[in-house]
N, C-alpha and C positions, 0 to 999 in steps of 0.2 A: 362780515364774518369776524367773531370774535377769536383772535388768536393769544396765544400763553405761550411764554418759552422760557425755561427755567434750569438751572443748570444742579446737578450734585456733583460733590465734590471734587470739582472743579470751579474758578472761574470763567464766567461767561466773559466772551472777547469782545469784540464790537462787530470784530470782521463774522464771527461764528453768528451774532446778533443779525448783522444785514444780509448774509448767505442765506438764514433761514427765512424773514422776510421777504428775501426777493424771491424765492422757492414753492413759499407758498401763496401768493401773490398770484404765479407764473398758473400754481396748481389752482386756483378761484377762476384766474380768467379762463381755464380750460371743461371747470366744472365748479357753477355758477351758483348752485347748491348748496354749496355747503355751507353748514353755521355753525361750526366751533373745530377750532385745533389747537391741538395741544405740540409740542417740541418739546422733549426734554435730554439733554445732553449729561450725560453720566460717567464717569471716569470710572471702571471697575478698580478698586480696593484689591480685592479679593485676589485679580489674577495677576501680581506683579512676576512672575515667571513665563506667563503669556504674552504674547506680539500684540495682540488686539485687546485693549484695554479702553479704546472709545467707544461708547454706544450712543445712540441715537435712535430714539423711540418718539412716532409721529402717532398721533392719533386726530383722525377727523371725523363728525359727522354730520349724516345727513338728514332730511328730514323724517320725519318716520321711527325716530328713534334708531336709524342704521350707523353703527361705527365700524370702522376700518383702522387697524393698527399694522405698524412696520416697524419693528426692532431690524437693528445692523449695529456688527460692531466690526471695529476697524482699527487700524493701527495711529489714523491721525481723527480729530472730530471731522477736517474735510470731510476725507472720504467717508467717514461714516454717514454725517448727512446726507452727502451724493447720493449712498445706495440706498439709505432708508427713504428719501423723494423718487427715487427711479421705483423702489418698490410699491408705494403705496400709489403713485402713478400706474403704475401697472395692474392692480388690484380695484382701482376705481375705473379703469377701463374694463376689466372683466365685471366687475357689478354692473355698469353701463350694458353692454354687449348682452347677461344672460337677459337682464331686465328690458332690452330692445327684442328681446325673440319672445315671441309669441304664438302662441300655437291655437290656433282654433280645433275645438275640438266638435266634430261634427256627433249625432246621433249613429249609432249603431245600421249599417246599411239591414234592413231585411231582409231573411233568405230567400231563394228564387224558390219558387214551386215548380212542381213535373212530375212527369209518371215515368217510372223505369221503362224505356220502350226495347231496350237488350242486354239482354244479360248469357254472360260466357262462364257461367261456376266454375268450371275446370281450371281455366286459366284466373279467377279472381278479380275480375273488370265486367263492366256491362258499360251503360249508355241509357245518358236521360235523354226527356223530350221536354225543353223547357215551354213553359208558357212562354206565349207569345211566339216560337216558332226557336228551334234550334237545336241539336245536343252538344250535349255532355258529357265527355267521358269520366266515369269515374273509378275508384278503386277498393278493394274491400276494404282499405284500411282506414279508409274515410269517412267509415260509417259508424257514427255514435246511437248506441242505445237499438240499434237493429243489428242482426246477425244476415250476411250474407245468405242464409239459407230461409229466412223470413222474406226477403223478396219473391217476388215474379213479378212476371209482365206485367203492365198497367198500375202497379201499386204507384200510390199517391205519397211523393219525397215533397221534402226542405233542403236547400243543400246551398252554400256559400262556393263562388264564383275562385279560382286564380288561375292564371297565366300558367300555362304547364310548357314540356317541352313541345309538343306537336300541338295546342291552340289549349282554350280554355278548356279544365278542369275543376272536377267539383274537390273542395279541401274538404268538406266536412257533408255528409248526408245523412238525414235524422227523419224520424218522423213528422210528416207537419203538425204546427198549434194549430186548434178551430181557426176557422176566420168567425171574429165578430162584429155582426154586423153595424 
């Protein structure tokens, strides 16, 4: 890994020189990746009525064209360094971590088919008979694109499967597509 470390207006010390070597070193052997950082150590000018006048800005990256940066400033370059390595540690463990998760994403389950085998209008629920053997309760509010009064007996549903409080229920009941053959 190609490393740079460069100071403004400030002198660069030796000790601030081997603190950052041994820091990033520490941060290669933990993530083996990377190929280029930068360290640059900054005295703010600007804020001489401020307490935290050291900064410390790391940039490193990875392949891919991926960079990660950590500004911190602090009252001494110590601690500045400290926290801007704690932070960018912290930030390449989370790019690690979302880049470890992965998600398979399966195809869309297809609806169950059945014919409404009861129906209660009054109260707003009926009851499928799924192929294959079983019902279904379901509800009027689950039904897209048909109106509770367009059913009756035997008519031919689509309807998607969830866990309800008293066993499975249908979330969604539609008209069926053709099937083609």
């Amino acid at each position: 890994m190609k490393l740079e470390i460069e100071s403004r207006n400030v002198g660069m010390t030796p000790r601030w020189k081997s603190e950052i070597e041994s820091r990033m070193a520490d941060l290669q052997r933990r993530h083996e990746d990377l190929i280029h950082g930068r360290v640059t150590l900054t005295k703010n000018l600007h804020h001489k009525k401020l307490a935290n006048v050291a900064e410390a800005l790391i940039v490193v990256t990875l392949p891919g064209r991926q960079t990660m940066t950590a500004r911190k400033e602090d009252k001494t370059f110590e601690e500045a360094i400290r926290t801007a390595f704690n932070a960018i540690a912290i930030e390449l463990r989370k790019y690690r971590e979302k880049r470890g998760r992965t998600e398979v994403r399966s195809s869309p389950i297809p609806p169950f088919r059945g014919v409404v085998g009861k129906l209660f209008p009054k109260e707003g629920y009926g009851f499928i008979l799924k192929e294959g053997g079983g019902e279904v309760y379901f509800h009027k509010h689950a039904l897209q694109g048909l109106t509770f009064d367009e059913l009756n007996d035997g008519a031919d549903v689509a309807f998607n499967i969830e866990e309800g409080e008293k066993g499975p229920q249908a979330s969604t009941v539609h008209r069926p597509s053709p099937i083609i053959p």
